[in-house]
C-alpha positions in Angstrom: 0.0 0.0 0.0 0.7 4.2 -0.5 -0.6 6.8 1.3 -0.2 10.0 -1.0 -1.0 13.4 0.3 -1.5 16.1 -1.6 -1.0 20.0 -1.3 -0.1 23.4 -3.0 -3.8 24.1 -4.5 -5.4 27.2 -4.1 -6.8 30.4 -5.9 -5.1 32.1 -8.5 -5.4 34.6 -11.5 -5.9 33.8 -15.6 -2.1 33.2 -16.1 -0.5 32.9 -12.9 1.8 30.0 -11.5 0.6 26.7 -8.5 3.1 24.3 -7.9 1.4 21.0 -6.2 3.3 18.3 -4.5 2.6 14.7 -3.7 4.3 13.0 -0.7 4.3 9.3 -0.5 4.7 7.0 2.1 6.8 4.4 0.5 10.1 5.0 -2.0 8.8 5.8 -5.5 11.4 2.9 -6.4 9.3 0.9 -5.3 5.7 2.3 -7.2 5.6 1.6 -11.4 4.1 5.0 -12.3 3.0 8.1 -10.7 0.9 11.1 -11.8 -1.6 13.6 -11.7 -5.2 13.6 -12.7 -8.0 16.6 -12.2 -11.6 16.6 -12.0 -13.8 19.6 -12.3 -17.4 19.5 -11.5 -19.4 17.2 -13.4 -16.8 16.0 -15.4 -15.0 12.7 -15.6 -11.8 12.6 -14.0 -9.1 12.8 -16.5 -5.0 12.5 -16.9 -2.8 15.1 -16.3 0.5 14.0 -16.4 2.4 10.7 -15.9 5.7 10.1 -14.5 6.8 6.6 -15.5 9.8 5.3 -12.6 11.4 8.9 -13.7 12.8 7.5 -16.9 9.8 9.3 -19.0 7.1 11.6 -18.7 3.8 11.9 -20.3 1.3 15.4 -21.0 -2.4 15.5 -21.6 -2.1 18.0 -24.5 -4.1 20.8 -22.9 -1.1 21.1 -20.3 1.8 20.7 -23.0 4.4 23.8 -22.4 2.6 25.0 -19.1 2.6 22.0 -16.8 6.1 20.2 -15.6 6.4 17.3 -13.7 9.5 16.8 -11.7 10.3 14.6 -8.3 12.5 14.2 -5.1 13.2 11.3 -4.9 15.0 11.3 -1.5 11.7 12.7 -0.1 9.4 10.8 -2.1 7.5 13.8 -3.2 6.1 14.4 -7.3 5.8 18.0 -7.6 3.4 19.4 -10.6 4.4 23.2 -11.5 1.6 24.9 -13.3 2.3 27.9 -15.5 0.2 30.2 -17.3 -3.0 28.5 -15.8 -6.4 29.4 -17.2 -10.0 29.6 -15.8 -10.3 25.9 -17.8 -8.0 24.5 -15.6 -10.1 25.2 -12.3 -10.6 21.7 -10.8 -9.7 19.2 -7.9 -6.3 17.7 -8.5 -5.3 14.2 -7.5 -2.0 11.7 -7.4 -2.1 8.7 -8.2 0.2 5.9 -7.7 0.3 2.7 -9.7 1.7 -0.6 -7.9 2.5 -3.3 -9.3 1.2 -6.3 -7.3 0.9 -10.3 -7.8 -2.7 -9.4 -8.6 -1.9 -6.9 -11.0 -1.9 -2.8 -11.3 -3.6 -1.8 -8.6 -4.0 2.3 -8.4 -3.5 4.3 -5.1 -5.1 7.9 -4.6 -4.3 11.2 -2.5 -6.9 12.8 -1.1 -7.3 15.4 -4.1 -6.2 19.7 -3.8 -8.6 22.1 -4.6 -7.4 24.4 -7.7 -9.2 27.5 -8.8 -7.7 29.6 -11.4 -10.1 33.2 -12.0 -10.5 35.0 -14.7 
């Protein structure tokens, strides 16, 4: 099992900057993939970013050149930078850890950070 916290959300303007960090309880050696998803209200949760055992990185295109994934891993913490955010980006963000187990991928989630970008 992984406990993930999240924090770093909060309320900004059209075009500022949020940089959100995930802390894990376990070494991220020891997880297959990380990453960030978002929900806003009454829509689906969908993917953010992926970090795959740090070796590669994968954007959702409508965060492509404004959204940067980056870890510690000596403090097991994911960090997700957010630059130029816009009001489209307002939504509850959430890590997610992927472990690999005997039964298979089994997914692990934080408890989600509120993001609100005005216009």
């Amino acid at each position: 099992q992984v406990q993930l916290v999240e924090s770093g959300g909060g309320l900004v303007q059209a075009g500022g900057s949020l940089r959100l960090s995930c802390a894990a309880s376990r070494s991220f050696f020891t997880i297959n993939t990380m990453g960030w998803y978002r929900q806003a209200p009454g829509k689906q949760r969908e993917l953010v970013a992926v970090d795959i055992r740090g070796a590669a990185r994968n954007y959702a295109d409508f965060v492509k050149g404004r959204f940067t994934v980056s870890r510690d891993n000596a403090k097991n913490t994911m960090y997700l930078q957010m630059n130029n955010l816009k009001p489209e980006d307002t939504a509850v963000y959430y890590c997610n850890a992927a472990l690999r187990t005997l039964a298979g991928i089994v997914d692990y989630w934080g408890q989600g950070t509120q993001v609100t970008v005005s216009s």
